[in-house]
N, C-alpha and C positions, 0 to 999 in steps of 0.2 A: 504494500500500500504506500504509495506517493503520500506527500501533504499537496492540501492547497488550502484557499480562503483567502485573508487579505494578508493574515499575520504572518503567513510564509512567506507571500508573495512580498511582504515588505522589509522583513528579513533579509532574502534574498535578493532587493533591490540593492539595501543599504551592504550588503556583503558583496554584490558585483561593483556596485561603483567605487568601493576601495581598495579590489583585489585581491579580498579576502582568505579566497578559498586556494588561488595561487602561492598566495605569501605562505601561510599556515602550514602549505605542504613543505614550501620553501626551507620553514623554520626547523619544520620538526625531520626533517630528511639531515638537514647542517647538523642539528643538533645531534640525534644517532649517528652522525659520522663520527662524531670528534668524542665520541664515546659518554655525553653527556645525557643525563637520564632522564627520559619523558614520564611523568606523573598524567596517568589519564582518569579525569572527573565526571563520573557518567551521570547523568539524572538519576532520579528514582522512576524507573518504568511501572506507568499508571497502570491502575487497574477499576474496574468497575466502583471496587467498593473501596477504595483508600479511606476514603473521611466519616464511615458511616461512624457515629458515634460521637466522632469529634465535639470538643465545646466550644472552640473557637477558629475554625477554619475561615483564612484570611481572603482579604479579595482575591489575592494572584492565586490561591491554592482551588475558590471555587472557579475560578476561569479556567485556569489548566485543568483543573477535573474535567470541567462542560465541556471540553472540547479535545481532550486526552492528547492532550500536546505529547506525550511520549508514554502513549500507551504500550505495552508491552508488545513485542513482536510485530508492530508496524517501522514507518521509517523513522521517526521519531526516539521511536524507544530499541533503536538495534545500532551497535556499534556499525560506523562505516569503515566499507573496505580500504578508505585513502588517509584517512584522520584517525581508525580504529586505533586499539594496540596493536605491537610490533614486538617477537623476542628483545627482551631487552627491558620493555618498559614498566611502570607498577603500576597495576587499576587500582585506586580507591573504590573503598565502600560507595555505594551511591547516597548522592544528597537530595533528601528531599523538596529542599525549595531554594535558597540562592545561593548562600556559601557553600563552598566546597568540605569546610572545615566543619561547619558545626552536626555534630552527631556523625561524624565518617573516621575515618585512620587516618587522613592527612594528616596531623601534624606530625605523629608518631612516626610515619614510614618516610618524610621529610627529618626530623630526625636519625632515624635509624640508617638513611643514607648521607649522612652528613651534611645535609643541602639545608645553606640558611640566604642563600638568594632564592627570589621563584621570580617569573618572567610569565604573565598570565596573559594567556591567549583564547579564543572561541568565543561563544555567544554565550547570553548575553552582554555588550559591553555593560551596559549601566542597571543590570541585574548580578548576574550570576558573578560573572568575571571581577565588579566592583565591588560585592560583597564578599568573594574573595580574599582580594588583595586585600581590603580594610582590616577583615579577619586577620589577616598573614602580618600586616604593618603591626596589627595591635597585637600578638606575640612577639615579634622581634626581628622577624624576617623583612631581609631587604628586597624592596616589591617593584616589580619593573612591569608595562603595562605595556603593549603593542598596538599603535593606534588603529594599524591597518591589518590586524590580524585578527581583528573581532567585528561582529555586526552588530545591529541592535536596529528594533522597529523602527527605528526613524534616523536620519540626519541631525538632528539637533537633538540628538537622545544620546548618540556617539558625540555629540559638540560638549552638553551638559556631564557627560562621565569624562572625558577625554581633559577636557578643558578648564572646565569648572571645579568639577570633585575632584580630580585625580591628583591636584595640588596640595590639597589637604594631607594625603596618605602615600601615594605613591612617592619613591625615591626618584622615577625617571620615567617618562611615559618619551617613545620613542617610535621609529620604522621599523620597519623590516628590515630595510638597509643598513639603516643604523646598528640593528643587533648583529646583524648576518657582518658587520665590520668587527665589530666590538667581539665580536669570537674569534674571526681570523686573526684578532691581533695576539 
């Protein structure tokens, strides 16, 4: 099963007109060469009954239900074959709403591989990805942000995370180029 509706479609807008999905491969291809480690953050794949019960299930948790933004076993919710894992790389626990951190093994297998930079790439920028790094800055890790390696529903939604927030917490919000320099060196 394909996505579609607007919210892909504008994902996918905002991820082609920065060259997202180029760079990304770009990044993490550089990176497994030079023998450095891909941390891969999967969603939590939806299921019918995720929130029955729930006391307080929030707006984004009842939208992504309604509409099983990564229901299990669709496109959504299945690793892809070009972004997926790769020998080599550690899956994290899945997160069930933005940060990667809270309720999953990131920190721990971040530690356990001695890694106290992280360099956060994919979607959402001004969801997932920003609630991330915030996470990561507020433990102690030095947070580097890729401006053209993530999408997010809008233009000014990448402007507001990239621009605005990302001064507050991130150490460096930077290219693709710029990283892919900063490791050759």
């Amino acid at each position: 099963m394909t996505p579609g509706g607007k919210l892909y479609d504008a994902i996918k807008d905002v991820a082609e007109s920065n060259n997202m999905f180029a760079n990304l491969k770009q990044l993490l291809d550089d990176a497994r060469a030079k023998g450095i480690r891909v941390f891969i953050l999967p969603h939590h794949r939806a299921h019918p009954d995720d929130y029955a019960g729930w006391d307080h299930v929030s707006p984004g948790h009842a939208s992504a239900h309604r509409i099983q933004a990564f229901a299990a076993g669709t496109w959504g919710g299945q690793f892809s074959e070009v972004f997926g894992p790769k020998e080599g790389d550690v899956v994290v626990k899945e997160h069930w709403f933005y940060s990667g951190f809270a309720n999953t093994d990131l920190d721990e297998l971040l530690k356990q591989h001695g890694v106290d930079n992280i360099v956060c790439v994919g979607m959402i920028a001004n969801a997932c990805i920003e609630s991330t790094a915030r996470y990561g800055m507020e433990l102690g890790y030095h947070v580097t942000l890729v401006r053209d390696a993530t999408s997010a529903f809008s233009a000014e939604a990448m402007h507001v995370s990239h621009d605005v927030n990302a001064p507050m917490f991130a150490h460096a919000v930077l290219t693709t180029a710029e990283v892919l320099a900063r490791l050759a060196a």
